[in-house]
PyMOL Python script that loads the backbone (N, CA, C, O; Angstrom):
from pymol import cmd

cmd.read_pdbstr("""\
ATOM      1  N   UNK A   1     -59.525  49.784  25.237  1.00  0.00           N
ATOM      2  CA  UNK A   1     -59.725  49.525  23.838  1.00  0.00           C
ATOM      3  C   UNK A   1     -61.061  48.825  23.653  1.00  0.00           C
ATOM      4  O   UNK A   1     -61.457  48.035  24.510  1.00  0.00           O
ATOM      5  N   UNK A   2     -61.937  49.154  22.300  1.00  0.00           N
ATOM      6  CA  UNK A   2     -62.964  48.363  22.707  1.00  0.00           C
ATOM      7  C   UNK A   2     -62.922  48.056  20.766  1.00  0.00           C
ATOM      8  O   UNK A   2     -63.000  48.938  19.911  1.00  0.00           O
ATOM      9  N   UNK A   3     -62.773  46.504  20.516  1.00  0.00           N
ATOM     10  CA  UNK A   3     -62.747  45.672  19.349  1.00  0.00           C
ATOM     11  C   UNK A   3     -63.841  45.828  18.772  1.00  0.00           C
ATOM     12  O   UNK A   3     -64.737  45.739  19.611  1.00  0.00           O
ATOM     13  N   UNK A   4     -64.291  46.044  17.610  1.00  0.00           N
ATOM     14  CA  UNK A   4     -65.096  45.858  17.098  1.00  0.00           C
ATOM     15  C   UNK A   4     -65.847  45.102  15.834  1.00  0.00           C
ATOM     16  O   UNK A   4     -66.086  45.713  14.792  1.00  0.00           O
ATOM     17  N   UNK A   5     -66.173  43.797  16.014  1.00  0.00           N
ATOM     18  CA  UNK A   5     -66.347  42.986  14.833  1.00  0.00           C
ATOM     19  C   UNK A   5     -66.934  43.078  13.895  1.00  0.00           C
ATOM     20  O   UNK A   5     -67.229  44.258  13.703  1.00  0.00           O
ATOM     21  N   UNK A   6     -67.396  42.248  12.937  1.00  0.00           N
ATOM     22  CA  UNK A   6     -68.111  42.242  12.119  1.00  0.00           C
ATOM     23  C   UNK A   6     -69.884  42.080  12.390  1.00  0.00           C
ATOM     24  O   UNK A   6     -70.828  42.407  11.669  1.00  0.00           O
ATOM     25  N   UNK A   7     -69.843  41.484  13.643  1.00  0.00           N
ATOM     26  CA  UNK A   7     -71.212  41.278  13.732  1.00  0.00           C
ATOM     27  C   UNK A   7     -71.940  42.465  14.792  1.00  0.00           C
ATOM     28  O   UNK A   7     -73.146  42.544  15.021  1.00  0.00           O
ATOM     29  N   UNK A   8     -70.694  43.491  15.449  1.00  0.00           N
ATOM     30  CA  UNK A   8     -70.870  44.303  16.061  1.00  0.00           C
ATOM     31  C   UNK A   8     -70.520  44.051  17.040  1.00  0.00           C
ATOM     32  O   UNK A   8     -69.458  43.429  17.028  1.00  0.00           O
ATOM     33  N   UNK A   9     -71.160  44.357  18.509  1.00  0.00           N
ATOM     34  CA  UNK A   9     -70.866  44.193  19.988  1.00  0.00           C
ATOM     35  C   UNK A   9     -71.431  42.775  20.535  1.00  0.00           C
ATOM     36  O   UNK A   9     -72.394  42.402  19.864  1.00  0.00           O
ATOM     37  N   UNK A  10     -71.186  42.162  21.260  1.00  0.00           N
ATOM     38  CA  UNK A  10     -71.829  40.999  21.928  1.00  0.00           C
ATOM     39  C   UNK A  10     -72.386  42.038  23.585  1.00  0.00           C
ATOM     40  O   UNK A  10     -72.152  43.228  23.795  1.00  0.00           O
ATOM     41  N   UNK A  11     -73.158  41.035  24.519  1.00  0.00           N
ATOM     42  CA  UNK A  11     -73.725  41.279  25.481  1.00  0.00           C
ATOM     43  C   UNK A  11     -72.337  42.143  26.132  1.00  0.00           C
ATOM     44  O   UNK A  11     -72.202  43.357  26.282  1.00  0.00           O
ATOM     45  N   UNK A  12     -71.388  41.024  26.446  1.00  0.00           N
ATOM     46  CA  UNK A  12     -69.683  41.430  26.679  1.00  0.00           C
ATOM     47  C   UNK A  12     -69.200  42.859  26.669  1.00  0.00           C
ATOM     48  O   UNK A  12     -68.915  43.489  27.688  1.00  0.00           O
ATOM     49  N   UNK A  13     -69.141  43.254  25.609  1.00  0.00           N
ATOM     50  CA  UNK A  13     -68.508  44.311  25.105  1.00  0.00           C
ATOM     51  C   UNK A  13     -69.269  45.431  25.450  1.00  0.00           C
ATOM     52  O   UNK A  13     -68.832  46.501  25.874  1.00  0.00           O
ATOM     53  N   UNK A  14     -70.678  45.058  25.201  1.00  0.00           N
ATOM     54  CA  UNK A  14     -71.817  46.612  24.962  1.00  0.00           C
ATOM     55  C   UNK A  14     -71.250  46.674  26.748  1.00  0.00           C
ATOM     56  O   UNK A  14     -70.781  47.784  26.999  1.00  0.00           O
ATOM     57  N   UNK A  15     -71.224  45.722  27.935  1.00  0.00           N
ATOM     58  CA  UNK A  15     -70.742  46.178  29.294  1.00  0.00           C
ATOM     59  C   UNK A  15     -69.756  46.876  29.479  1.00  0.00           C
ATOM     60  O   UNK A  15     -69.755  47.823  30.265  1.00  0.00           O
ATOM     61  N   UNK A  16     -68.698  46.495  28.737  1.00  0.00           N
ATOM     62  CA  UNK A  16     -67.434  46.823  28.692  1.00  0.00           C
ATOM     63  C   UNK A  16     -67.539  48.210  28.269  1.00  0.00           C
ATOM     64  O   UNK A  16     -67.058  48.910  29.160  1.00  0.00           O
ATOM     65  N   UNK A  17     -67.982  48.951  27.239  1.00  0.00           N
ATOM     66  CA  UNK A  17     -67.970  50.191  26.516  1.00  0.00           C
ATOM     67  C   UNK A  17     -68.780  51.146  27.334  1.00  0.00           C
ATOM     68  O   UNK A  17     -68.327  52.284  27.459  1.00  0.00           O
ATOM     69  N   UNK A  18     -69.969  50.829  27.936  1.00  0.00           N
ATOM     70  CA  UNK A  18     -70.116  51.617  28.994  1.00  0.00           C
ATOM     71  C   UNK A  18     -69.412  51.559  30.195  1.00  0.00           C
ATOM     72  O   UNK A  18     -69.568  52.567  30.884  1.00  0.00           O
ATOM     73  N   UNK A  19     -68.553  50.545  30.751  1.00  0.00           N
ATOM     74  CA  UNK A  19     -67.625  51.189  32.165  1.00  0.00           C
ATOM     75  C   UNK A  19     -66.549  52.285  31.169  1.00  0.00           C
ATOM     76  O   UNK A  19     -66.126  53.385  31.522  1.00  0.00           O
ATOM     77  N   UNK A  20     -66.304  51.606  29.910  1.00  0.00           N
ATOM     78  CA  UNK A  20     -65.359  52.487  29.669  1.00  0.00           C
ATOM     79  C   UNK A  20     -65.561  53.878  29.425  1.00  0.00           C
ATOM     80  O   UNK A  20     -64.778  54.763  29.771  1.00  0.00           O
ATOM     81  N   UNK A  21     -66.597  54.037  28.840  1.00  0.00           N
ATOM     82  CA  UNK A  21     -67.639  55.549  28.751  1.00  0.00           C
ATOM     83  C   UNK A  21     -67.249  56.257  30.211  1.00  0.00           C
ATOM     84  O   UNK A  21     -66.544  57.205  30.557  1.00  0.00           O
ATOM     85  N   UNK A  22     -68.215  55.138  30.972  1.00  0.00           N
ATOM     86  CA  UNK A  22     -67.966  55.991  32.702  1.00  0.00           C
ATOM     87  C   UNK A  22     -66.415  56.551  32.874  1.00  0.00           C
ATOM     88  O   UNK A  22     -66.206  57.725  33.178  1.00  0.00           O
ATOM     89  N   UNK A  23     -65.598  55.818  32.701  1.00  0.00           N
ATOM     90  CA  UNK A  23     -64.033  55.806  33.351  1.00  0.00           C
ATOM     91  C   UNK A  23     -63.920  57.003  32.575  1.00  0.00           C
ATOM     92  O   UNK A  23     -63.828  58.107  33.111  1.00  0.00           O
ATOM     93  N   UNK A  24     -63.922  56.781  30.953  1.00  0.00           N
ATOM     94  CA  UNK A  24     -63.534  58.317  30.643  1.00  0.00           C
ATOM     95  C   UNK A  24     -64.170  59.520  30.978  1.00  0.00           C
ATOM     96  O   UNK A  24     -63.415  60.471  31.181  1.00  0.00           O
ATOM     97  N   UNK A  25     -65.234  59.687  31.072  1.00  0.00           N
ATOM     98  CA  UNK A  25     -65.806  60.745  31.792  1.00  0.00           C
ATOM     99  C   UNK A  25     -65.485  60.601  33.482  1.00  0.00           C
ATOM    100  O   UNK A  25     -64.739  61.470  33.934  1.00  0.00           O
ATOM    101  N   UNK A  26     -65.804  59.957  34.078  1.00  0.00           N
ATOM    102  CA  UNK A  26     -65.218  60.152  35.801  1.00  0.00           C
ATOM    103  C   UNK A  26     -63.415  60.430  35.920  1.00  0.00           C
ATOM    104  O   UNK A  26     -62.817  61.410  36.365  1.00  0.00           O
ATOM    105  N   UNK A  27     -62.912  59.215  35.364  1.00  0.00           N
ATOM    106  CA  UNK A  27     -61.252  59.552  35.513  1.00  0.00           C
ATOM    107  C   UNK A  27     -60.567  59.985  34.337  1.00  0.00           C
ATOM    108  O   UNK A  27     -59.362  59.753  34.244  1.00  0.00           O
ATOM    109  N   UNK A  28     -61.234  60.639  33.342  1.00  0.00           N
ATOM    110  CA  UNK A  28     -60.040  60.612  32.091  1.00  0.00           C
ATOM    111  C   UNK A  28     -59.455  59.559  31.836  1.00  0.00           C
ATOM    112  O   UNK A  28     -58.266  59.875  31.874  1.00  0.00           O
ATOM    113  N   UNK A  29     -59.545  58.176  31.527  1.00  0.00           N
ATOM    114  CA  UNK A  29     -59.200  57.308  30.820  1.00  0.00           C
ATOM    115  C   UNK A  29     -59.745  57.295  29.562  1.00  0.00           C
ATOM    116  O   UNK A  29     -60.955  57.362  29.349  1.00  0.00           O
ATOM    117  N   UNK A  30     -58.562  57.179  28.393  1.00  0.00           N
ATOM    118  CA  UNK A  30     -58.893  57.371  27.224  1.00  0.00           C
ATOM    119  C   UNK A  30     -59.960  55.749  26.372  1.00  0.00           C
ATOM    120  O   UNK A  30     -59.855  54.552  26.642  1.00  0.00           O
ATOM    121  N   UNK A  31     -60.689  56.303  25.561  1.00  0.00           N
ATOM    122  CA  UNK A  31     -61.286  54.928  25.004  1.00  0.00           C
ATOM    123  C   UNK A  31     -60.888  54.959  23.665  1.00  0.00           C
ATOM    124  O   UNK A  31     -60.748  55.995  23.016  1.00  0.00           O
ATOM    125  N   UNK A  32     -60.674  53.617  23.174  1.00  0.00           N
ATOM    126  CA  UNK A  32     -60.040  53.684  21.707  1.00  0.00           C
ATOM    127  C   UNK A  32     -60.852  52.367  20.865  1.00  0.00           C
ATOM    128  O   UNK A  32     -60.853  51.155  21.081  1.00  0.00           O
ATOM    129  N   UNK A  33     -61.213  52.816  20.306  1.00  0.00           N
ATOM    130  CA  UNK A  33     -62.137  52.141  19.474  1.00  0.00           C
ATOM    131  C   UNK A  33     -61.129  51.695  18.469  1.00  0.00           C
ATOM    132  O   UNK A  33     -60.200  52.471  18.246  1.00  0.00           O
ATOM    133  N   UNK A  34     -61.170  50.647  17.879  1.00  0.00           N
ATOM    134  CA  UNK A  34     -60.354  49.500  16.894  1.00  0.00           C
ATOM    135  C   UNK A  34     -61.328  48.612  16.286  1.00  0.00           C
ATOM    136  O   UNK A  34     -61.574  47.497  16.746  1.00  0.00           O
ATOM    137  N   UNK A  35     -62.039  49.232  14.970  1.00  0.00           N
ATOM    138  CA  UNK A  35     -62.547  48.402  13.964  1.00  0.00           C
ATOM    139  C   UNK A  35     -62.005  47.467  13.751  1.00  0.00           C
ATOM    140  O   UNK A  35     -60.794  47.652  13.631  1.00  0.00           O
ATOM    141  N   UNK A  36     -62.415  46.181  13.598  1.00  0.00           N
ATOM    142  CA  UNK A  36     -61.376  45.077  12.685  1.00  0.00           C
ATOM    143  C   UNK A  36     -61.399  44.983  11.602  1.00  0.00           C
ATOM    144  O   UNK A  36     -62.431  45.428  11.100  1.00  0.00           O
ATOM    145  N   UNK A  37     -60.269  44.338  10.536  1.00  0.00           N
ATOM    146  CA  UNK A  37     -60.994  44.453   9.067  1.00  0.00           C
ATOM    147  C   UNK A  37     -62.462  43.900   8.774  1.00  0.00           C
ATOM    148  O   UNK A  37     -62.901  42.902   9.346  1.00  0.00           O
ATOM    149  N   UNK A  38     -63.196  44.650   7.817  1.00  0.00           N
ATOM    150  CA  UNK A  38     -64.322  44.093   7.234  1.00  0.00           C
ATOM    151  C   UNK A  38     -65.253  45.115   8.171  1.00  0.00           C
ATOM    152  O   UNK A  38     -66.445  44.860   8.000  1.00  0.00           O
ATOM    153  N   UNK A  39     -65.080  45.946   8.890  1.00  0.00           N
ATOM    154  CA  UNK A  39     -66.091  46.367   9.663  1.00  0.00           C
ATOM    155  C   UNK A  39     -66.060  48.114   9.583  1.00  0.00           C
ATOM    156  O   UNK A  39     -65.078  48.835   9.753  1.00  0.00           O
ATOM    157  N   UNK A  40     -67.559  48.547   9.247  1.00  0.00           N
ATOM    158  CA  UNK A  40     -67.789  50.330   8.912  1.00  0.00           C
ATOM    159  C   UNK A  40     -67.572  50.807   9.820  1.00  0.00           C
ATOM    160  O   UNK A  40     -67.807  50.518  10.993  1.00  0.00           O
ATOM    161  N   UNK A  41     -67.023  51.717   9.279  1.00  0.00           N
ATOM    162  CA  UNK A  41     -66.227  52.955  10.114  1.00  0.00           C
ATOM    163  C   UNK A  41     -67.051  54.306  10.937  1.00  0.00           C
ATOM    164  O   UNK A  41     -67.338  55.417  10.493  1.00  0.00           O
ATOM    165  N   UNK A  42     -67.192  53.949  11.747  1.00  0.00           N
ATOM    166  CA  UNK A  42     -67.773  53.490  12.640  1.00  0.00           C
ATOM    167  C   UNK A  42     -69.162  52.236  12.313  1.00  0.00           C
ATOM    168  O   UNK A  42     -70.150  52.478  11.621  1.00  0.00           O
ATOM    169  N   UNK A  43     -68.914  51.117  12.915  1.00  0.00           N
ATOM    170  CA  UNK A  43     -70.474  50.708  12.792  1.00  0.00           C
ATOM    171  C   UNK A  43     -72.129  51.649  12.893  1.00  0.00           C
ATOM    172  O   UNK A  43     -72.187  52.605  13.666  1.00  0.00           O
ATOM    173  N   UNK A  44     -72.775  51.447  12.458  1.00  0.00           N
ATOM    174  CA  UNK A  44     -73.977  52.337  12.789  1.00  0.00           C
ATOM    175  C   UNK A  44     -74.430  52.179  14.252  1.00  0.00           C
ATOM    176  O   UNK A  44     -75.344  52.889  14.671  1.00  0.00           O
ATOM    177  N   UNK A  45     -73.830  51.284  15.036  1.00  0.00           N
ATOM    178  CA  UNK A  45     -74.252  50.920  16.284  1.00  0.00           C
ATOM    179  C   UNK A  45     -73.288  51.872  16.916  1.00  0.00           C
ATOM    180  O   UNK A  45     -72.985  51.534  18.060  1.00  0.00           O
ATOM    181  N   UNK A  46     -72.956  52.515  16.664  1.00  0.00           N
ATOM    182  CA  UNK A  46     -71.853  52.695  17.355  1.00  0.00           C
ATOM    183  C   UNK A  46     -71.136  54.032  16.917  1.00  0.00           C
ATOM    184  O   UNK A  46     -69.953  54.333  17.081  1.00  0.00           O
ATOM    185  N   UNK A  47     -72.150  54.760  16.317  1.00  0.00           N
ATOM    186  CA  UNK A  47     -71.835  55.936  16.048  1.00  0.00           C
ATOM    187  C   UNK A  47     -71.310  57.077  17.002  1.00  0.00           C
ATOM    188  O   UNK A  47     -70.863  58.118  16.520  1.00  0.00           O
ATOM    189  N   UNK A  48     -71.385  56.813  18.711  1.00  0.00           N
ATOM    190  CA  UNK A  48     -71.192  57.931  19.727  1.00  0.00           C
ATOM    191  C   UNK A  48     -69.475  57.598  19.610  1.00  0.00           C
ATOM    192  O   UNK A  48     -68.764  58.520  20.012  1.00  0.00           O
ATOM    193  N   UNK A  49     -68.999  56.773  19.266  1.00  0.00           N
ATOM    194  CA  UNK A  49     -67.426  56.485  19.317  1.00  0.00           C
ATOM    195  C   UNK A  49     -66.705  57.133  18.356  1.00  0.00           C
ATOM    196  O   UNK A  49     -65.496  56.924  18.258  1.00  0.00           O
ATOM    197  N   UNK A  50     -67.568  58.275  17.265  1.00  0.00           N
ATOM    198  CA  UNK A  50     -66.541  59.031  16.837  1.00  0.00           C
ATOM    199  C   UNK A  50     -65.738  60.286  17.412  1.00  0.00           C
ATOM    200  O   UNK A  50     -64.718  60.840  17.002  1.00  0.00           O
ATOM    201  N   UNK A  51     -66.486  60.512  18.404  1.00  0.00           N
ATOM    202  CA  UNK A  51     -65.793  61.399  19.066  1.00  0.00           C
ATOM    203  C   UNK A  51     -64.277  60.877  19.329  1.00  0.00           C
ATOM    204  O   UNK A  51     -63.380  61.681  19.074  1.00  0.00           O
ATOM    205  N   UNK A  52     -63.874  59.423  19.884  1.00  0.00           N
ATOM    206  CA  UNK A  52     -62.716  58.942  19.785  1.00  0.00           C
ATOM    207  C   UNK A  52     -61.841  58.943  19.044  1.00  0.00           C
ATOM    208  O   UNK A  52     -62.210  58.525  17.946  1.00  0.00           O
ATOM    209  N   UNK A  53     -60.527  59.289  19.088  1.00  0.00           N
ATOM    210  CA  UNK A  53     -59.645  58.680  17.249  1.00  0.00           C
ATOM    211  C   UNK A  53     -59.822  56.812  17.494  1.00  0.00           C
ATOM    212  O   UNK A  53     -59.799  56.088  18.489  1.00  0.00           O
ATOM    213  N   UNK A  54     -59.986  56.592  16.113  1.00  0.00           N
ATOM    214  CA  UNK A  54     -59.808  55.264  15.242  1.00  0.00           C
ATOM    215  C   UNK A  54     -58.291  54.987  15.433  1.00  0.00           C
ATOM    216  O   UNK A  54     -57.424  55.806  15.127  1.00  0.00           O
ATOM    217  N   UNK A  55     -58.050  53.786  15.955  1.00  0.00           N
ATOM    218  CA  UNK A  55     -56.960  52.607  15.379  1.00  0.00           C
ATOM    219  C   UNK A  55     -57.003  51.605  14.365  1.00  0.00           C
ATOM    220  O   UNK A  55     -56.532  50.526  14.725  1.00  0.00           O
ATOM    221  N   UNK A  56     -57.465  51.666  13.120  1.00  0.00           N
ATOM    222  CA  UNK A  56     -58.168  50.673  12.342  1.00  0.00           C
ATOM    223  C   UNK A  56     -56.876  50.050  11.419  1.00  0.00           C
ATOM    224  O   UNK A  56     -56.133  50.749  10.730  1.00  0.00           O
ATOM    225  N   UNK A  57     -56.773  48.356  11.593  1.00  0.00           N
ATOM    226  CA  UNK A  57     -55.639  47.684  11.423  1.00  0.00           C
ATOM    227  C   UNK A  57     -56.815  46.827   9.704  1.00  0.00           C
ATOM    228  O   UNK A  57     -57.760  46.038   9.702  1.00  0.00           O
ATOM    229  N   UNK A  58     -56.150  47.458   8.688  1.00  0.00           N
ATOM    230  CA  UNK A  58     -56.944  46.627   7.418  1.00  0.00           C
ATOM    231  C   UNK A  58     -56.450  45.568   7.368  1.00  0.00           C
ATOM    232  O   UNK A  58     -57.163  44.567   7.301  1.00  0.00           O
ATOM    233  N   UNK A  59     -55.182  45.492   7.385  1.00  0.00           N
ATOM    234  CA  UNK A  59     -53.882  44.249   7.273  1.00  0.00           C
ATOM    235  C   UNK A  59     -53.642  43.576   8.575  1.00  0.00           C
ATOM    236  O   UNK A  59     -54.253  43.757   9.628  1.00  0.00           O
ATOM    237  N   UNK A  60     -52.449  42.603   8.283  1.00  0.00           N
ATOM    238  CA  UNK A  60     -51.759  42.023   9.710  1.00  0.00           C
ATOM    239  C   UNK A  60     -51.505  42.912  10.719  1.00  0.00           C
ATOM    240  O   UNK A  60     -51.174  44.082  10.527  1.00  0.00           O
ATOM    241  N   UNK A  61     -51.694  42.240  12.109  1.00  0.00           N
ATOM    242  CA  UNK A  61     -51.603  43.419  13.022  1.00  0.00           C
ATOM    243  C   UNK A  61     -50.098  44.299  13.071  1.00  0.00           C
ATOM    244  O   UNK A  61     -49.921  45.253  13.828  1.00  0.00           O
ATOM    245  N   UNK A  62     -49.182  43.834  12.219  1.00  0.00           N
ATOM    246  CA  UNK A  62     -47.602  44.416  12.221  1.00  0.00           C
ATOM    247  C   UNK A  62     -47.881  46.014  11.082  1.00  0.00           C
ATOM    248  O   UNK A  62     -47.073  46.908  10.831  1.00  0.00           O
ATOM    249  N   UNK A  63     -49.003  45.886  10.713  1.00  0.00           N
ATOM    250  CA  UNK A  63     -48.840  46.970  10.119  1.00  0.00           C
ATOM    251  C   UNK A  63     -48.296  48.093  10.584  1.00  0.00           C
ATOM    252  O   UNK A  63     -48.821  48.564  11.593  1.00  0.00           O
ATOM    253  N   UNK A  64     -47.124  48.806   9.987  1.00  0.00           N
ATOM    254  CA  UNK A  64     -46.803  49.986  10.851  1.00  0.00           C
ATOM    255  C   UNK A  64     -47.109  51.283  11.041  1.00  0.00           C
ATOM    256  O   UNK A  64     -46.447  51.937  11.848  1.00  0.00           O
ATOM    257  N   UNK A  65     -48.195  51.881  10.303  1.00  0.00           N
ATOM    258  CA  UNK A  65     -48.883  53.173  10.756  1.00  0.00           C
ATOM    259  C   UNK A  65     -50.006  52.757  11.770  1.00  0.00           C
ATOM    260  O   UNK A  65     -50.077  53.647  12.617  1.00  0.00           O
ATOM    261  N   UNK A  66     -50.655  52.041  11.951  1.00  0.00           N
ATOM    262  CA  UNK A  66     -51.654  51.757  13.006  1.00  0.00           C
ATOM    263  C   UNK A  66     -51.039  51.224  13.915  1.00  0.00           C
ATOM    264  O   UNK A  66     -51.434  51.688  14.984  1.00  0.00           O
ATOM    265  N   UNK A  67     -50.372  50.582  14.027  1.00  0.00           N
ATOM    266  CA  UNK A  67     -49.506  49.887  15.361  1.00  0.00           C
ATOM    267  C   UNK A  67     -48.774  51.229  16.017  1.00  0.00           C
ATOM    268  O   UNK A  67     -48.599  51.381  17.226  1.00  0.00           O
ATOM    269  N   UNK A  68     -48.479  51.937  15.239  1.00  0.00           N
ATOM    270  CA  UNK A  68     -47.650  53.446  15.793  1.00  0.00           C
ATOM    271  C   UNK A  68     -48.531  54.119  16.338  1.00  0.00           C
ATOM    272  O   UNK A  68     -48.143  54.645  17.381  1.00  0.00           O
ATOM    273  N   UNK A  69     -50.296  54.466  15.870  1.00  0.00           N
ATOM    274  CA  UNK A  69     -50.900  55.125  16.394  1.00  0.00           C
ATOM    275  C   UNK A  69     -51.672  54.077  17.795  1.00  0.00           C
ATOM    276  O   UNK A  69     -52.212  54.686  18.718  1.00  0.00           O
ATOM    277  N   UNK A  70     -51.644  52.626  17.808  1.00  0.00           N
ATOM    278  CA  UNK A  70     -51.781  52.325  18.873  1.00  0.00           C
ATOM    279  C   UNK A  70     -50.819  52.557  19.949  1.00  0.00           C
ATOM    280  O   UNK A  70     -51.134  53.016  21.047  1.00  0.00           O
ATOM    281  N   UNK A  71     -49.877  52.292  19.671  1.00  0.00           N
ATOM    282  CA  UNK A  71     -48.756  52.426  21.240  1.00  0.00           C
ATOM    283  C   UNK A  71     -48.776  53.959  21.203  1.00  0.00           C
ATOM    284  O   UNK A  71     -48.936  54.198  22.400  1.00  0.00           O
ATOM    285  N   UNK A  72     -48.710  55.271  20.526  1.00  0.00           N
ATOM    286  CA  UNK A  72     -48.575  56.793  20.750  1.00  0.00           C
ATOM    287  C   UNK A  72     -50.374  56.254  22.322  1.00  0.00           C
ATOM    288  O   UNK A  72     -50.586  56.358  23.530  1.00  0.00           O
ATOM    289  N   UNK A  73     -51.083  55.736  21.068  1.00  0.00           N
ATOM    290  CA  UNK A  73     -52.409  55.905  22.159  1.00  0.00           C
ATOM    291  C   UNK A  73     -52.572  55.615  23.726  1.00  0.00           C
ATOM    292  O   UNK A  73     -53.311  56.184  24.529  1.00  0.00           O
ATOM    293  N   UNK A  74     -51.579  54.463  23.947  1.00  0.00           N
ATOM    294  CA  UNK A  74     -51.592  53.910  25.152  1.00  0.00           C
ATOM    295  C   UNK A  74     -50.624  53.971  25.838  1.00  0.00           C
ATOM    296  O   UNK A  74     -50.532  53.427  26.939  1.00  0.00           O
ATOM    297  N   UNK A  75     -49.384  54.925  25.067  1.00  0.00           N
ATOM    298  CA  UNK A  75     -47.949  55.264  26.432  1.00  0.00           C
ATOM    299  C   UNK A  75     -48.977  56.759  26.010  1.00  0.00           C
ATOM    300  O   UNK A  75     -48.077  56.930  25.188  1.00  0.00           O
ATOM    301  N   UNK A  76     -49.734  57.678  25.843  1.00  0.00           N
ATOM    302  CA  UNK A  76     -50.288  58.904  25.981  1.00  0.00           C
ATOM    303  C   UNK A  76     -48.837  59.685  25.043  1.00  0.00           C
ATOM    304  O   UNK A  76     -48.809  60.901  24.851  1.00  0.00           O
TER     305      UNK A  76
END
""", "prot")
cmd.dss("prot")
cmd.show_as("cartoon", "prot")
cmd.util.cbc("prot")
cmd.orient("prot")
């Protein structure tokens, strides 16, 4: 999963999104991008992540259509 804030990626994350890039291309591990509220869909930084589906939670994280499409995402 790779979070995405309001202010965009930190040093952190931009690492994180490329192993995860690698993994999905070398092993098929899926990457799932999760806007947080307040943040464009896709950020402009971050435009190669539409190829991914969106988990985007506007509300509390109990919301139940995005919480459904997170767990479908991560039991596959």
């Amino acid at each position: 999963m790779v979070f995405v804030g309001q202010r965009g990626l930190g040093r952190w994350q931009e690492l994180e999104v490329c192993a995860s890039i690698d993994r999905c291309v070398a092993d098929q591990v899926s990457v799932l991008p999760m806007p947080l509220p307040g943040v464009a869909d896709p950020p402009p930084e971050l435009l190669f992540l539409r190829q991914f589906s969106f988990v985007r939670f506007r509300k509390p994280v109990f919301e139940a259509e995005p919480l459904r499409r997170l767990v479908d995402a991560v039991t596959g």
